[in-house]
C-alpha positions in Angstrom: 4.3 -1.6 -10.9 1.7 0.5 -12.5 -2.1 1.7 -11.3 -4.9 1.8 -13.0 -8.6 3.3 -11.8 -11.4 1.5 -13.4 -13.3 4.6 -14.9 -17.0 4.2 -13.3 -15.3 3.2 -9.7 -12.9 6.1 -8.7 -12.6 3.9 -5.0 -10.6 0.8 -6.3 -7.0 0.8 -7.5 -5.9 -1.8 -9.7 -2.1 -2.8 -9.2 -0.2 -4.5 -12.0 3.2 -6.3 -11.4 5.8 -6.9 -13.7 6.3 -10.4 -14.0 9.7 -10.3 -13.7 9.8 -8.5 -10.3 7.5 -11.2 -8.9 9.8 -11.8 -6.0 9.2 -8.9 -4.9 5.1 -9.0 -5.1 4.5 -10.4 -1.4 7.3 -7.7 -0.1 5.6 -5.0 -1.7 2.0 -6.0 -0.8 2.8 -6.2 2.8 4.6 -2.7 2.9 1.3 -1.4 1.5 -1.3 -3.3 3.8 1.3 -1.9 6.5 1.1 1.9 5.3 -3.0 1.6 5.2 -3.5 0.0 8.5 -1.2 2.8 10.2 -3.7 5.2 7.9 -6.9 3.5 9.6 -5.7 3.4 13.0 -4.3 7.0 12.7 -8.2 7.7 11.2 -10.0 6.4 13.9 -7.7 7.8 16.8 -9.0 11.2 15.4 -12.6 10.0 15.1 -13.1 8.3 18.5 -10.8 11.8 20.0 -13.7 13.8 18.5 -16.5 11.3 19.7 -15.3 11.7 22.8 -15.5 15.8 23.4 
């Protein structure tokens, strides 16, 4: 697995796979989605704790 930031767009993250790890794409891809929803949530916790004062 490799990334790669398009140049003009320094928000997305391309992710390339080796096609021989395949197997292990959908495995991977939910351990990340996991790790950024935790991110989020932990995120807005702190933003609606300071909304709140």
């Amino acid at each position: 697995v490799y990334k790669e930031r398009p140049i003009d767009d320094e928000r997305t993250v391309i992710i390339h796979f080796n096609e021989e790890k395949n197997k292990y794409r959908n495995e991977l891809l939910d351990f990340i989605t996991t790790i950024i929803k935790r991110k989020y949530e932990s995120l807005e916790n702190s933003l609606n704790s300071l909304m709140s004062v």
